[in-house]
C-alpha positions in Angstrom: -48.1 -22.8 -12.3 -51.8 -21.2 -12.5 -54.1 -22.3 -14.8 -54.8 -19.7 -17.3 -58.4 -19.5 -17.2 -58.1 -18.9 -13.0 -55.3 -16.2 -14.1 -57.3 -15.1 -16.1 -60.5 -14.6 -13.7 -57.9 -12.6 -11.1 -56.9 -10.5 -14.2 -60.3 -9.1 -14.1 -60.0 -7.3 -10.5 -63.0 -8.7 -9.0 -61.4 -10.2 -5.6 -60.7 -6.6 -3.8 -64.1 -5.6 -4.0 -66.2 -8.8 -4.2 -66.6 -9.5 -0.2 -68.4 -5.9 0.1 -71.5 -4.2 -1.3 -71.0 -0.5 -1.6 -68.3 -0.3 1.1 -70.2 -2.7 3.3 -69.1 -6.1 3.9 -70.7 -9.3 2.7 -71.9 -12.3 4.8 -69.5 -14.1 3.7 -66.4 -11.9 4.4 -68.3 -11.1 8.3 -68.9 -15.2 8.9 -65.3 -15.8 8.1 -64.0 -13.6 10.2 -66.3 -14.3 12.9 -64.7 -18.1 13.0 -61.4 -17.1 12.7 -61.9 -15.0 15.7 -63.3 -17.8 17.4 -60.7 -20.7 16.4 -57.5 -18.8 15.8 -55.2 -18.5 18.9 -55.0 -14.9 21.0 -52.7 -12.8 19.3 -49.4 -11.9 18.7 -48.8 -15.2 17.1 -47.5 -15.9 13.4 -50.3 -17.2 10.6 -49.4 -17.8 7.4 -52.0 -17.0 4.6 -51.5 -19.5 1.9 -53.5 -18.1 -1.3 -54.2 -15.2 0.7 -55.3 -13.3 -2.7 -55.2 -9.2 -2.0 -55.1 -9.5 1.9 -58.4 -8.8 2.7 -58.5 -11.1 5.3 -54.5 -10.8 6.3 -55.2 -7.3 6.8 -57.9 -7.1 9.8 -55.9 -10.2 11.4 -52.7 -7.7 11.5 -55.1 -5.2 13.0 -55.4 -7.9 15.9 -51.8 -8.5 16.3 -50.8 -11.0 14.4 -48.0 -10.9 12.1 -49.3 -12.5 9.0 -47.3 -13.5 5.5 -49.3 -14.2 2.5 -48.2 -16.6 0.2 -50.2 -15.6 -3.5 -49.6 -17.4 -6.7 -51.1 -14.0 -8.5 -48.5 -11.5 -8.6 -50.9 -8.7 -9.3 -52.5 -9.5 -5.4 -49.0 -9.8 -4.2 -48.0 -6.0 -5.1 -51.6 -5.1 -4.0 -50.6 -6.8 -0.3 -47.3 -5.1 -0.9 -49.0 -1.7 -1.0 -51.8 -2.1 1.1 -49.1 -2.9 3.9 -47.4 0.0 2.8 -50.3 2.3 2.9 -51.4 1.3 6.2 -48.2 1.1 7.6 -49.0 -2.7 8.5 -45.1 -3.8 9.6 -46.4 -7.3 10.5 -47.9 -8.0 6.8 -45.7 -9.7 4.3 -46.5 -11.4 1.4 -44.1 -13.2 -1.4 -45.4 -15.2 -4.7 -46.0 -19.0 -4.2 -48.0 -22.0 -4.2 -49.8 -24.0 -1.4 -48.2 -27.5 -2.9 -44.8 -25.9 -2.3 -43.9 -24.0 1.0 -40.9 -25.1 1.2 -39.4 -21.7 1.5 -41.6 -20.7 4.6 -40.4 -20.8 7.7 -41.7 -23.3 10.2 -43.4 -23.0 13.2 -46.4 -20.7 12.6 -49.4 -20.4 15.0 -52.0 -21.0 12.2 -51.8 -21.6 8.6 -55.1 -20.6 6.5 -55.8 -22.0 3.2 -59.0 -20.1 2.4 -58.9 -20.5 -1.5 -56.3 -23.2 -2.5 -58.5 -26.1 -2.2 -61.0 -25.1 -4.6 -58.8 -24.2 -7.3 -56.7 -27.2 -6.7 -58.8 -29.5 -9.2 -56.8 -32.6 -8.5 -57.4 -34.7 -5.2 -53.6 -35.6 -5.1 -53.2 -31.9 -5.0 -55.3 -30.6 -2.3 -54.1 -33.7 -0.6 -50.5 -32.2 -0.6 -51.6 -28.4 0.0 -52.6 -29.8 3.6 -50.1 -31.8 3.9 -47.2 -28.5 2.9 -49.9 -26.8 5.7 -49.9 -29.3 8.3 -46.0 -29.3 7.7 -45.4 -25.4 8.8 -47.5 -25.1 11.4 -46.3 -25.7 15.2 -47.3 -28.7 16.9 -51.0 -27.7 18.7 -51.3 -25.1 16.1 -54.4 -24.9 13.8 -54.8 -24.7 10.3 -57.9 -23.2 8.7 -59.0 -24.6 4.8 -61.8 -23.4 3.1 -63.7 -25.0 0.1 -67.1 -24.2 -1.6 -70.1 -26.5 -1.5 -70.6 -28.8 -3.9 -74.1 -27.4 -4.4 -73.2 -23.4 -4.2 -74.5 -22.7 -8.1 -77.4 -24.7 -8.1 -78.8 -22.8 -4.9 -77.3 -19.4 -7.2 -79.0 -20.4 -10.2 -82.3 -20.8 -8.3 -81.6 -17.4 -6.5 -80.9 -15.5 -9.6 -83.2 -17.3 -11.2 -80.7 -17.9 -14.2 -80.5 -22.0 -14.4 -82.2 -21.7 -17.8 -79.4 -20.2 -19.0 -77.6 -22.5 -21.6 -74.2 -21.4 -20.4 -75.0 -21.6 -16.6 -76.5 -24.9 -17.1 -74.3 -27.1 -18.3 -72.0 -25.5 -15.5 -73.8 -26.2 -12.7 -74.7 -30.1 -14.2 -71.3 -30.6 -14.1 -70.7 -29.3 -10.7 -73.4 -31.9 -9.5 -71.9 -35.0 -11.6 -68.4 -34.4 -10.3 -67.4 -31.4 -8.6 -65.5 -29.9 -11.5 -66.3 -26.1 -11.9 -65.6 -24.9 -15.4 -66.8 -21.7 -17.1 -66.1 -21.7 -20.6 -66.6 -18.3 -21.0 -64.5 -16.8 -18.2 -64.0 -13.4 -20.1 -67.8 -12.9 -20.8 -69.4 -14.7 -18.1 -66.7 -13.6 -15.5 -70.0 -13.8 -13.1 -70.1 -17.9 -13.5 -66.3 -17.9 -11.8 -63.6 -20.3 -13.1 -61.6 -23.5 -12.8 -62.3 -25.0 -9.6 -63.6 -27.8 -7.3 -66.5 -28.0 -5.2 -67.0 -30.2 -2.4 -69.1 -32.4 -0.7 -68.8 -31.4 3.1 -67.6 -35.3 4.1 -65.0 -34.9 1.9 -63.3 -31.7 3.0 -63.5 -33.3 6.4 -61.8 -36.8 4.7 -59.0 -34.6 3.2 -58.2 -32.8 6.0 -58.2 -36.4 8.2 -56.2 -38.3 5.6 -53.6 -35.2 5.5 -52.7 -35.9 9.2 -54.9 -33.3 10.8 -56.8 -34.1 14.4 -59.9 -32.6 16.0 -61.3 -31.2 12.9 -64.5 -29.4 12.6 -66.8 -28.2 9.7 -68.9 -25.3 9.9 -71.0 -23.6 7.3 -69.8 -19.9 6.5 -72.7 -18.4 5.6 -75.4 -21.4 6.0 -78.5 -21.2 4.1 -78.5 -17.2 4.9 -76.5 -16.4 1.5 -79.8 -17.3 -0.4 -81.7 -14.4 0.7 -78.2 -12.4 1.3 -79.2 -8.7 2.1 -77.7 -6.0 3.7 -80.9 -4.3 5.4 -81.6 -7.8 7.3 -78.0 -8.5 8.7 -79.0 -9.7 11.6 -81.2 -12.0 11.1 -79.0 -13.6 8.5 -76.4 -13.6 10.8 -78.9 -15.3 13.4 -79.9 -18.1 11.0 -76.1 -18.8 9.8 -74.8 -19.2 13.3 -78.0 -21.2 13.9 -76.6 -23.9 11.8 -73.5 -23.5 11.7 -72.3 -27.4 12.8 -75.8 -28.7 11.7 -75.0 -31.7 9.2 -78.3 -31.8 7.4 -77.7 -28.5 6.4 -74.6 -28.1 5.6 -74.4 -28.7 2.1 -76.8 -25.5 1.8 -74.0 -23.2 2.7 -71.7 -21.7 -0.1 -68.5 -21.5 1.4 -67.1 -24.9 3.6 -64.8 -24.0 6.8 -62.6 -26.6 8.1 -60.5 -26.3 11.2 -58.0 -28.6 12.2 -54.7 -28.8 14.6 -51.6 -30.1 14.2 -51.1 -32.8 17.3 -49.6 -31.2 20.1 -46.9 -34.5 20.3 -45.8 -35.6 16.1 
């Protein structure tokens, strides 16, 4: 079951287009690729893309050779998958409705698993806790599973970028984030910019969850780093410099928008 106000958000359209800037991709959507590349096995090999939203990442990793099923609670972004594969005549992307607490439908045995969007809108620690868990479940022993959240800290670096924290609906938002972690935009139809029901985390406990899930030789890395503050398109590079910079660097890492964790399954259960 989604939450309404998080259906409601998706209803909107925004996650097609939101990794790019007038056809040119965002830090983010470049980072995360980048340590996918780096930390996924060689293709072929099967991942499974648990919240995988409209395939925007599914899609260049079927381009490698992978054959990739997305698992998407939002039906809308699993016809879009549908007829992106379609389109593109992708024959190794699938995707099927479904929820990252529940895979009990998928087959087992996959290469990777990626759960870059579950986490943070899995509000509930018991149910993050079982997303890795369903996760760590379906992949093959060795294989690696890749989880995503977004730093605890991500809208009070936006506010001070956009200069908006004096805004008495942004506020009270981004208190909240700081106090607990729980994201909520009461106006997700006007303010569709201030996102919707989520959690944020504290880098030590994405690492936590994906230990006390079972998981071994995990590593965090920061997606974007502190680059996403001065985010621009004319200065790639050097953004791109500073993020890989500090990628792994602890005292930093909070500064980053988007959290990467990537953990294996032991090779011997």
């Amino acid at each position: 079951m989604v939450d309404p106000d998080i259906a409601a958000h998706y209803a909107l359209g925004f996650e097609s287009s939101r990794l790019f800037i007038d056809g040119r991709p965002r830090l983010e959507y470049i980072r995360t690729l980048e340590l996918l590349d780096r930390h996924l096995p060689s293709p072929p090999g099967r991942i499974v893309d648990v919240g995988g939203g409209t395939g925007v990442y599914a899609v260049p990793l079927v381009e490698r050779g992978f054959e990739v099923h997305v698992i998407e609670p939002i039906e809308r972004h699993v016809h879009q998958v549908v007829e992106t594969a379609r389109q593109l005549n992708l024959r190794g992307l699938t995707a099927e409705p479904g929820d990252a607490r529940d895979l009990s439908g998928v087959t087992e045995g996959a290469d990777a698993v990626l759960l870059l969007g579950p986490l943070y809108h899995l509000t509930e620690s018991s149910d993050r806790a079982v997303a890795l868990t369903e996760a760590l479940r379906i992949v093959r022993p060795g294989g690696v599973v890749v989880a995503v959240g977004i730093s605890r800290f991500a809208y009070l670096i936006d506010g001070l970028k956009r200069t908006i924290l004096d805004d008495p609906v942004f506020r009270p938002i981004v208190q909240r984030d700081l106090d607990s972690g729980q994201h909520r935009n009461p106006h997700v139809q006007t303010r569709p910019e201030f996102f919707t029901t989520a959690y944020f985390h504290r880098p030590e406990e994405l690492r936590d969850e994906a230990f006390n899930a079972g998981l071994v030789d995990i590593s965090l890395f920061a997606v974007e780093g502190p680059s996403w503050i001065v985010e621009d398109p004319a200065d790639l590079d050097n953004q791109l410099f500073a993020a890989r910079a500090v990628e792994s660097e602890p005292a930093l890492m909070g500064a980053t928008s988007h959290l990467m964790m990537i953990g294996y399954r032991a090779a011997s259960d």
